[in-house]
N, C-alpha and C positions, 0 to 999 in steps of 0.2 A: 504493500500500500504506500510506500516512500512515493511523497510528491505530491502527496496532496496534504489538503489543511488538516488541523487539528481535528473539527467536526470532520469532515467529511472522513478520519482515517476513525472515527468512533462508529460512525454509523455504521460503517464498513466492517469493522469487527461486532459491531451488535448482530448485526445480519447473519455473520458469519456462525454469530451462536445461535441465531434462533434459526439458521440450517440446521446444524448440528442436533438442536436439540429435535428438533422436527423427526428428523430421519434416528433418533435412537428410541423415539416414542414410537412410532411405525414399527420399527423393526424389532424393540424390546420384545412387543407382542407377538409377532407375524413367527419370529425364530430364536426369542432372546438373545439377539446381539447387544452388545454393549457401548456408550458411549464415551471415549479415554477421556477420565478427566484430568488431562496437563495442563504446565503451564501457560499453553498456549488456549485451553478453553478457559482457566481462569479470569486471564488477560480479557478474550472476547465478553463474557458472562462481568466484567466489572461493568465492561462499554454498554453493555444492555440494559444492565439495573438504573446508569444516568439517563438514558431514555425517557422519557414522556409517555406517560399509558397511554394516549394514540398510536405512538410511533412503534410500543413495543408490541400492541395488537394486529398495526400494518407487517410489522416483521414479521410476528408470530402466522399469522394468516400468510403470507408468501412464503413462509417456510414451510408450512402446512404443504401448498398448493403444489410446491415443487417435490415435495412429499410421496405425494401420492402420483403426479404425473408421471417423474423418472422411472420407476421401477415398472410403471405401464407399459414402458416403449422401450426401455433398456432392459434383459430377459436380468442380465449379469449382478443387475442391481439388486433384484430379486435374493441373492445368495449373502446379502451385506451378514458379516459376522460380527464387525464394529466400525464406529466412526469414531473420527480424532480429526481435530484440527490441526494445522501444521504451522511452525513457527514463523515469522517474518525472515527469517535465514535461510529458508529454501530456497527464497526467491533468489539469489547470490548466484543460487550453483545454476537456476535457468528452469523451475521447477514453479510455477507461478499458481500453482492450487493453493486452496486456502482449505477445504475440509475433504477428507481422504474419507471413502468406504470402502473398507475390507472387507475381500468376500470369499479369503484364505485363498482364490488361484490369481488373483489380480487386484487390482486399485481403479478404482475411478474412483476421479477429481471432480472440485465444482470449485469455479472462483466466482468468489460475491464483489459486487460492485452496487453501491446505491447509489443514484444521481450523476451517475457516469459512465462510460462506458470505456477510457483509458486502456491500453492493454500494456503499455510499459514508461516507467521513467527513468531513462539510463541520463549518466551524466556526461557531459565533455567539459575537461580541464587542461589546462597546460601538458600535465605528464599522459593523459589516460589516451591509448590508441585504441579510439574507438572501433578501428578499421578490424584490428589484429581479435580483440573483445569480443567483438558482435558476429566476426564473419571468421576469424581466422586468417585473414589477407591485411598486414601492416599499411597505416598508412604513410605515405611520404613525407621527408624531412621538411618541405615544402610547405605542408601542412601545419605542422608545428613552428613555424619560421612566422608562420604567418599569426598564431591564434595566441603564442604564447607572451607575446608583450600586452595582450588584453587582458590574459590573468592577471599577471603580473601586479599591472594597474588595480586589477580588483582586486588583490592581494594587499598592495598599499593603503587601497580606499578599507579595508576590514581594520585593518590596525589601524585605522582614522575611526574606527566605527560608524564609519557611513554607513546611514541609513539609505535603502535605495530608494527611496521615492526624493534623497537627496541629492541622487546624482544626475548630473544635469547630460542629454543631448545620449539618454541611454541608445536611443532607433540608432543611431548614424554611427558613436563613437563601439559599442557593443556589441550590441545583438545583431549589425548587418555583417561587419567586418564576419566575427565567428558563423554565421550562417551561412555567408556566401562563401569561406573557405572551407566551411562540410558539405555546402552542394558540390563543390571543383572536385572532393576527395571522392563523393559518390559517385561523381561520373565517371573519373579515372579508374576506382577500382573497378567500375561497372564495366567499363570498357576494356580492363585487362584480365579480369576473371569471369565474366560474362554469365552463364545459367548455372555454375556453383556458386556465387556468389550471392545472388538472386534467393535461392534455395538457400544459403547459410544464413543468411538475413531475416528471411520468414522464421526460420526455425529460433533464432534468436529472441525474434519478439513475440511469437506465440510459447515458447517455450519449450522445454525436452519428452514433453505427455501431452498425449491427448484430454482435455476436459474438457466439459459442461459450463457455458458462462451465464451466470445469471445474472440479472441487472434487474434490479428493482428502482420506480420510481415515484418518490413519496407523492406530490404535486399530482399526480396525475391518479396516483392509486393502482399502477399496473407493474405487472412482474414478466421478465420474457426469459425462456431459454434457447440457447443457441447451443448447437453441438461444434465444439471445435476439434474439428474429427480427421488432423495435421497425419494424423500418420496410421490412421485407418483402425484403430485398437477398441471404438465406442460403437455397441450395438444403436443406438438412436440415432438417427442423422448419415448423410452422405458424406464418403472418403473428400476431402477437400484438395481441390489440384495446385500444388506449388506451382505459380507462374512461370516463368524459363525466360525473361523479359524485361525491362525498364525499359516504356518508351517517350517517359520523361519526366524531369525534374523541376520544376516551377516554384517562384515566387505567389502566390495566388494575390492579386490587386497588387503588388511589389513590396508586399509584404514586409516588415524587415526582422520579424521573429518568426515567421511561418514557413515551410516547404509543405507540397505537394509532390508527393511521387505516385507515378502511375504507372502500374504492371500492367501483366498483360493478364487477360482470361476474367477482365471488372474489377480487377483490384487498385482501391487508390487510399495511400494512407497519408496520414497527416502528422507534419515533427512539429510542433509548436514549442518555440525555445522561451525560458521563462529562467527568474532569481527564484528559489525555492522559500529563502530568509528575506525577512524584512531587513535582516544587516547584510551589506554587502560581504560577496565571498570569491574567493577565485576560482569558482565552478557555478555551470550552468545546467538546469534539468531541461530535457524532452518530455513534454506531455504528447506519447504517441498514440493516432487512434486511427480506426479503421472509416474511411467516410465513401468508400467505394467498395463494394462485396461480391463475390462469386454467385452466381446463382445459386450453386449447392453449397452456400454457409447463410440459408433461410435461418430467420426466429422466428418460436411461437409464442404469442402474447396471451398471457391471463390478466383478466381485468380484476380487480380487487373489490371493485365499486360495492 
């Protein structure tokens, strides 16, 4: 959940408990499986109880719902022996589930999201080669020649304690410089590694397992599942086809925090580069999302109303 706000990473692990609990009330009964109580459901189960009895009714009911859907349409589900939630340190190793059902021959994942729909917030700083990180293909000296006298500065401006909404001419002196020297890196490595890189990219930001994405949204009162079915292991939903493609990389309006990239087969995702702290830092986060979708990565929406 790194990258987003305070509330928004509460609600997110409240969610994530009242999955959990969901699917151990279902299944205590159906087979007596159990639900781990770690540290990590501790953690979710504090963020639930600061809730608001609206908010914990809206969760509790779209946990419910997703409850009893999944195991309708996924056979696999049916076998759950126990649920556990997973620590925020998985995400690290590329592992982006938030609640695991064990059904003693495999795992399926579900990652919760409320009010968002986000699938990663990786960083770029001075030292970190996003290139070699994400894809396995290093990026050029060229790259860093270029981005690392903007850390720097924001390295100076932290031990000044600048506050960023202090620092002045962020679009031009900031966020254009570094974005337009990550579009150069994407195209060159795109154009020297071509449909493994393409493939290492995806795999990156959807991560190393296949899950279930849920996204609940309060405002509206509706919950949707989506099958993120990267490498074929989820009974519900269609196998999803890695693209083999970039046939381009854009500023959308000249942006000077945004890229658009666009594969091939309707895929178009969006880097939206952002300060995570209100104090200045010499690192900047991607909020990455999907605003272009395959035909076979459909959602189905439950209304809650």
């Amino acid at each position: 959940m790194s990258g987003l706000s305070g509330s928004q990473m509460q609600n997110g692990k409240a969610f994530e408990y009242a999955i959990a609990e969901s699917f151990g009330e279902v299944f205590s009964l159906r087979n007596g499986a159990m639900l781990v109580k770690n540290k990590a459901h501790d953690i979710a189960k504090s963020c639930f109880d600061l809730q608001n009895k609206e908010k914990k009714l809206l969760f509790k009911r779209a946990g419910n719902e997703i409850a009893m859907f999944l195991p309708a349409y996924d056979v696999n589900v049916e076998k759950c022996t126990n649920i556990r939630l997973q620590d925020d340190t998985a995400g690290i190793s590329g592992d982006v589930r938030d609640v695991i059902i064990n059904t003693g021959s495999c795992e399926i994942g579900i990652s919760a999201k409320v009010n968002h729909a986000a699938i990663k917030h990786p960083r770029l700083s001075a030292k970190l080669d996003f290139g070699k990180v994400w894809t396995g293909f290093p990026c050029r000296n060229q790259y860093f020649d270029t981005v690392s006298p903007i850390f720097a500065h924001l390295d100076k401006l932290k031990h000044e304690r600048k506050r960023w909404e202090q620092i002045t001419m962020k679009d031009s002196q900031i966020y254009l410089p570094i974005l337009t020297a990550f579009q150069d890196e994407m195209n060159w490595l795109y154009y020297e590694h071509k449909v493994i890189f393409v493939e290492n990219l995806f795999k990156y930001l959807l991560g190393k397992y296949d899950f279930y994405k849920i996204e609940l949204y309060v405002k509206e009162k509706e919950v949707s599942i989506q099958s993120v079915n990267l490498y074929g292991t989820l009974s519900y939903g269609k196998k999803w086809k890695i693209p083999d493609r970039i046939e381009n990389i854009i500023r959308p309006n000249g942006s000077a925090n945004t890229l658009i990239v666009k594969f091939s087969g309707g895929w178009e995702i969006s880097f939206r580069l952002h300060n995570a702290s209100g104090i200045a830092e010499p690192s900047l986060k991607f909020d990455i999302n999907f605003i272009g979708i395959s035909p076979d990565a459909g959602k189905h929406l439950i209304s809650l109303k």
